[in-house]
Backbone bond lengths (Angstrom), bond angles and torsions (degrees), N, CA, C in turn:
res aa  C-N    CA-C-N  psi(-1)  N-CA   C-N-CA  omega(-1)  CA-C   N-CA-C  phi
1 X - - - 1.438 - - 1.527 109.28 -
2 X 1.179 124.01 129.97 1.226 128.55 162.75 0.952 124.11 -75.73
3 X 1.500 112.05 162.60 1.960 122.78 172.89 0.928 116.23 -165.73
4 X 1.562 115.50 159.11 1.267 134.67 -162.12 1.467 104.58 -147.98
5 X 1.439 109.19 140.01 1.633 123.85 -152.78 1.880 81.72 -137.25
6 X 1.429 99.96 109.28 1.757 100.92 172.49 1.779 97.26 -119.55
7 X 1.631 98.66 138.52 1.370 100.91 -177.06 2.180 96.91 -123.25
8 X 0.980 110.18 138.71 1.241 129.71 173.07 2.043 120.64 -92.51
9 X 1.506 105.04 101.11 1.176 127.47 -176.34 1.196 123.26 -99.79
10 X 1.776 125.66 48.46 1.390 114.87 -179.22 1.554 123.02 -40.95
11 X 1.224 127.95 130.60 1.348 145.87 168.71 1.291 112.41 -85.13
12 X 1.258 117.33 -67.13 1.614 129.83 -176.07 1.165 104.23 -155.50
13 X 1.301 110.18 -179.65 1.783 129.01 -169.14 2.004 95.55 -54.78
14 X 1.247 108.09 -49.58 1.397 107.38 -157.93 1.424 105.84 -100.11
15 X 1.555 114.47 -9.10 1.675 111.22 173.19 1.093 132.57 -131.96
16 X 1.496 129.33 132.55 1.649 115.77 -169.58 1.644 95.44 -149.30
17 X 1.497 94.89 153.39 1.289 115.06 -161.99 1.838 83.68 -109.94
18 X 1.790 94.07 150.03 1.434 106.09 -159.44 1.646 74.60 -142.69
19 X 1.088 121.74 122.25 1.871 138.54 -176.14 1.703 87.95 -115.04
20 X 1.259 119.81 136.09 0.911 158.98 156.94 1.707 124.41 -84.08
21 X 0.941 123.14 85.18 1.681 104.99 155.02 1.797 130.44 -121.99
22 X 1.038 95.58 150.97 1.815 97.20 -165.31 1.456 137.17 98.50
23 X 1.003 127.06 -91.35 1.669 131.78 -179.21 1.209 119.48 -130.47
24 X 1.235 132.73 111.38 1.508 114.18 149.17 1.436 113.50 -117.43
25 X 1.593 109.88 132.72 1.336 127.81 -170.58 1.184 104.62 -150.09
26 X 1.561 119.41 -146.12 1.734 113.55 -166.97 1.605 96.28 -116.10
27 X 1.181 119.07 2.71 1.430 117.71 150.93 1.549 112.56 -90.62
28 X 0.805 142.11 -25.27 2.071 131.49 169.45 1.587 101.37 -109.31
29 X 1.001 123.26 23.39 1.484 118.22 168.51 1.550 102.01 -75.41
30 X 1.494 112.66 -41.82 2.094 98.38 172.78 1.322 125.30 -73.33
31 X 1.552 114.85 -22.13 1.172 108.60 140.57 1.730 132.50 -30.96
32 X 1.363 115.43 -87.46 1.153 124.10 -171.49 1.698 91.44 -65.68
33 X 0.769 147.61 -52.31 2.050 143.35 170.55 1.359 87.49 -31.01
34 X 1.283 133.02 -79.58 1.501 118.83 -155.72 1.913 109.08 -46.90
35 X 1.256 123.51 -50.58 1.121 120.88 -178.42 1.375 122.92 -70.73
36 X 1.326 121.72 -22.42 1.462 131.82 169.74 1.037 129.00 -85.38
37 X 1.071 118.14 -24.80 1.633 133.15 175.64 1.880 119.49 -50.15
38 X 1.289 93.47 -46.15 1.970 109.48 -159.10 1.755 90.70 -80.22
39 X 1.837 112.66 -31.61 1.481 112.14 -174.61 1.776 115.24 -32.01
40 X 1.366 85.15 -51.77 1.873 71.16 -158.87 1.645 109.26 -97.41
41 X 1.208 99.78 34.56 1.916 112.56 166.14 1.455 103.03 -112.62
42 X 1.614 122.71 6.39 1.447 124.52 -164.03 1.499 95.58 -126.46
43 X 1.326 111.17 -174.21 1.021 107.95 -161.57 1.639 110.19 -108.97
44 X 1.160 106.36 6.91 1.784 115.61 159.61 0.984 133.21 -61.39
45 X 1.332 108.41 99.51 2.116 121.21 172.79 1.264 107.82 -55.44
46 X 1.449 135.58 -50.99 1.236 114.52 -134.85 2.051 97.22 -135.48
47 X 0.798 151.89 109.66 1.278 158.78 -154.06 1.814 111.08 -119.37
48 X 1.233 127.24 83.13 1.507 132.80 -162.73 1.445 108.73 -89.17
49 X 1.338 143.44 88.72 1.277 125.49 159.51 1.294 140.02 -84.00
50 X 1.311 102.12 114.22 1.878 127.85 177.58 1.641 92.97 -52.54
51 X 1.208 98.15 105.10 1.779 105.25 170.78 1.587 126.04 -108.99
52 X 1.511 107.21 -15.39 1.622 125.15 160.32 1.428 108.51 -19.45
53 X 1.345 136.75 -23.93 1.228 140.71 -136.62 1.744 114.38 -136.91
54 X 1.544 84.95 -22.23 1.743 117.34 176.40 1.671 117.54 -50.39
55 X 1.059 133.50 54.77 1.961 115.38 -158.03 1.188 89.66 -69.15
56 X 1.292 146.27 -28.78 1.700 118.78 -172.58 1.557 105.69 -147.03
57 X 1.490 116.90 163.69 1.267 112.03 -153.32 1.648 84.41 -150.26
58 X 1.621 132.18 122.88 1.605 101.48 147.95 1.444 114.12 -123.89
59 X 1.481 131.43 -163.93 1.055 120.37 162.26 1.584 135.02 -20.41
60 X 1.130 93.56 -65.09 1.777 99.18 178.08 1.542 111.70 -66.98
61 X 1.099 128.46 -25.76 1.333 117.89 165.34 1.300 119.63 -54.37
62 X 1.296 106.10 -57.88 1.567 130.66 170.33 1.507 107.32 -35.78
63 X 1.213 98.36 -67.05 1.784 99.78 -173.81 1.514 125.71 -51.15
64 X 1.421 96.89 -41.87 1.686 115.95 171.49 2.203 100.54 -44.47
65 X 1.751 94.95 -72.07 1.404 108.34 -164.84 2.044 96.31 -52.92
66 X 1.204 127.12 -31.90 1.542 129.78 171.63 1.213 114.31 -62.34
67 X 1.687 117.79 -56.29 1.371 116.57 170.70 1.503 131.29 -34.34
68 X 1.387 118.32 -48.10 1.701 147.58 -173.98 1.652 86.21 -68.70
69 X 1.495 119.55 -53.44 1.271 101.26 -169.29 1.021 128.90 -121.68
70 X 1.717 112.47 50.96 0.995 123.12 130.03 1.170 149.13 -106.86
71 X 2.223 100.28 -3.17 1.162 120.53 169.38 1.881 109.15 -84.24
72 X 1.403 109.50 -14.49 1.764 114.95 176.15 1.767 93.40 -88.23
73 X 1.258 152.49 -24.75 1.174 152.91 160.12 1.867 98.04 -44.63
74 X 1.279 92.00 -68.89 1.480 83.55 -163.15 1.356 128.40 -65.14
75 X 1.535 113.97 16.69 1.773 122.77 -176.02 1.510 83.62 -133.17
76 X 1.727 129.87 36.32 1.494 111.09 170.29 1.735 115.83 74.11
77 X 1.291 114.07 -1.66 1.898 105.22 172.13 1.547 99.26 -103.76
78 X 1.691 84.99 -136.58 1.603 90.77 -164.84 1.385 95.05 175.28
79 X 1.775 110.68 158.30 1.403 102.08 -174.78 1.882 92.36 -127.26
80 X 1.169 115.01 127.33 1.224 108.33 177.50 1.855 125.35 -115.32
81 X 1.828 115.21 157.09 1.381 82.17 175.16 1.372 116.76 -139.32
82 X 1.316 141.81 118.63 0.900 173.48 10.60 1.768 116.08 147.07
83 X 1.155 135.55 83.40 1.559 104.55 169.00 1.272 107.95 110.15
84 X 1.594 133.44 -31.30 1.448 158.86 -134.03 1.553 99.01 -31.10
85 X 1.221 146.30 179.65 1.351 130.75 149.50 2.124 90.03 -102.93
86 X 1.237 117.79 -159.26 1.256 127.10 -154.03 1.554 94.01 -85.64
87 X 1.286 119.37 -64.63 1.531 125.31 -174.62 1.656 107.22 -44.37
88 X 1.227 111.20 -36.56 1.908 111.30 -173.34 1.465 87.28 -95.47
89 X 0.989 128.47 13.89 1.763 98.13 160.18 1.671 105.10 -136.65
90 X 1.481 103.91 14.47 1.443 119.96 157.56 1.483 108.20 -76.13
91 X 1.352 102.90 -68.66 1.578 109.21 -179.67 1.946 127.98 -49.77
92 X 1.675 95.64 -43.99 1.979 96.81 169.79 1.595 104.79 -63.26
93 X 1.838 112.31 -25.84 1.694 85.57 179.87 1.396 107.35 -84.55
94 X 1.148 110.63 -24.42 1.667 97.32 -174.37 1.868 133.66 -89.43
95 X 1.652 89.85 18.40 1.691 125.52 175.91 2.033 91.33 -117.29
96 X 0.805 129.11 -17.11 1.166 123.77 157.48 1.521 123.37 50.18
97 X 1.031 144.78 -101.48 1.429 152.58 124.78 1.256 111.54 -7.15
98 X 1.245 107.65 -91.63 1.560 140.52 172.48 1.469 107.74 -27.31
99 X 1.254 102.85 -39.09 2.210 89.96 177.17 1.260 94.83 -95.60
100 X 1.754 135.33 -56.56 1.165 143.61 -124.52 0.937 113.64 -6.52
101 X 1.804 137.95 57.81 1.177 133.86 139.21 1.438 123.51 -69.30
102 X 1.766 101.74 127.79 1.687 105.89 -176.66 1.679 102.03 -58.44
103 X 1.347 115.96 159.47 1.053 112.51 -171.27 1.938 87.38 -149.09
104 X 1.466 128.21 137.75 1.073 160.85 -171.80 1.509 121.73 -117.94
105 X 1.580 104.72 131.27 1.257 110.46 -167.07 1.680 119.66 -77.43
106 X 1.483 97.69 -29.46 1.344 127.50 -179.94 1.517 118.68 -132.90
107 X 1.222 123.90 168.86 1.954 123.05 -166.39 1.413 84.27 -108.20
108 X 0.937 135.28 13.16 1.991 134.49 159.21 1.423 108.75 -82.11
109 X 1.405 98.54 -63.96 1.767 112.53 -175.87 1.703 97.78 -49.49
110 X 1.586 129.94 -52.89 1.305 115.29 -154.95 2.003 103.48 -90.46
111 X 1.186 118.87 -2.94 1.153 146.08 -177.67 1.453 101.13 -70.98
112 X 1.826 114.83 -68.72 1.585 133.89 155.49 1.564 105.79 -40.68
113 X 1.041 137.06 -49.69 1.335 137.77 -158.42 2.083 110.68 -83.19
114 X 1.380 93.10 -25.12 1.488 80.85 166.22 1.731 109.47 -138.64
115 X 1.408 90.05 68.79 1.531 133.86 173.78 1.810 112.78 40.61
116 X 1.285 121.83 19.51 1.624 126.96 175.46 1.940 94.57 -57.58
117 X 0.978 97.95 138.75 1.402 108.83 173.39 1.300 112.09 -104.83
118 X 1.251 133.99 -61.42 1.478 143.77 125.82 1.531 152.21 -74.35
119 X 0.799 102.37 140.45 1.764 93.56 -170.62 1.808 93.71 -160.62
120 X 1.553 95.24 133.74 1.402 97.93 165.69 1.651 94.08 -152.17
121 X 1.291 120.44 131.48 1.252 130.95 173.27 1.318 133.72 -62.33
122 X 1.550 126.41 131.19 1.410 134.37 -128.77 1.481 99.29 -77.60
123 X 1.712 113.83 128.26 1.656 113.87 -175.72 1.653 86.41 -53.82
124 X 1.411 101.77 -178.36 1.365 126.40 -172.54 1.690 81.59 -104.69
125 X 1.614 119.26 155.14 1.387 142.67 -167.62 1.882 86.53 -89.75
126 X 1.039 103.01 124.23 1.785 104.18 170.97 1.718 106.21 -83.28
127 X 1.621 94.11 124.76 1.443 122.15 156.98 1.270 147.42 -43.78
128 X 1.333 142.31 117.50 0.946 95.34 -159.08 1.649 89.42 -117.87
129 X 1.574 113.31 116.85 1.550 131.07 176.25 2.003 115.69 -40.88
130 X 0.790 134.09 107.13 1.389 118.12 164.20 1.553 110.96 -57.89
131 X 1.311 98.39 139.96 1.474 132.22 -159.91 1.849 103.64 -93.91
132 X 1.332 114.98 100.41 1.746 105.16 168.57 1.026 127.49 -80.23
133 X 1.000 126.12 146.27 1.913 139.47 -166.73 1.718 107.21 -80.56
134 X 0.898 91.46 126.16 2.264 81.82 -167.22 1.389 85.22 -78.19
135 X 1.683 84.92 131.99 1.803 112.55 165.98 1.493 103.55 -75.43
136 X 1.784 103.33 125.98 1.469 109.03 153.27 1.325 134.78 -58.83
137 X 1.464 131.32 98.27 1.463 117.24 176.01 1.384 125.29 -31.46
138 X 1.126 129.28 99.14 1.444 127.49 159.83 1.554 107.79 -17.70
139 X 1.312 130.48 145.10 1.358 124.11 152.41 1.311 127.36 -96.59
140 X 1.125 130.08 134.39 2.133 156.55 -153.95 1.993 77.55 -37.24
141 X 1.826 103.26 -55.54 1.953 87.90 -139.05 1.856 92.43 -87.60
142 X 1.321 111.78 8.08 1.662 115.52 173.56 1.974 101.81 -80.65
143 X 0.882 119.83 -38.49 1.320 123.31 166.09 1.718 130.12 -15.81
């Protein structure tokens, strides 16, 4: 069984990074459909996927991540992807046309490309650990 683990990285009002890990095929394609779908009725230009994380990619994945960006093309964005390993940036060149999703060597370059100037990812909110009370050793002749 396959799977796919999608994590959601708002950047700004108009850009968010969508990380990928695991599978996309024609079993987690409704996965990633449910989250891609509402994009281009919202007000997000620019849609970046972290694919470092991607181990497999096929057509229908592809088509899904093409679909989004060609409906964010047509309001002026773009959906880009990020990191690719070799096989997913085998496959967008050899869909050619048909995917023309930009594809990025690094999450800086596609970061630069839909104009973020800065970006540093949100610290984690500090915890606050409960604190244990040090146990007194019993003593051997209290026993």
């Amino acid at each position: 069984m396959t799977q796919l683990s999608v994590r959601l990285v708002p950047v700004d009002g108009l850009t968010l990074v969508v990380a990928l890990t695991g599978e996309l095929d024609h079993t987690t394609r409704p996965v990633l459909s449910s989250i891609l779908d509402p994009i281009p009725r919202s007000p997000l230009m620019h849609v970046l996927v972290a694919a470092a994380d991607l181990w497999f990619c096929d057509p229908n994945g592809l088509e899904r991540l093409t679909l989004t960006h060609r409906a964010l093309r047509a309001k002026g964005g773009h959906l880009a992807v990020a990191e690719a390993r070799p096989p997913l940036r085998r496959l967008i060149a050899l869909m050619g046309e048909q995917a023309a999703v930009p594809v990025h060597a690094t999450m800086a370059e596609a970061l630069a490309a839909a104009h973020v100037d800065a970006y540093r990812l949100p610290t984690p909110a500090r915890r606050h650990l409960p604190s244990l009370r040090g146990i007194q050793p019993t003593p051997r002749h209290a026993r």
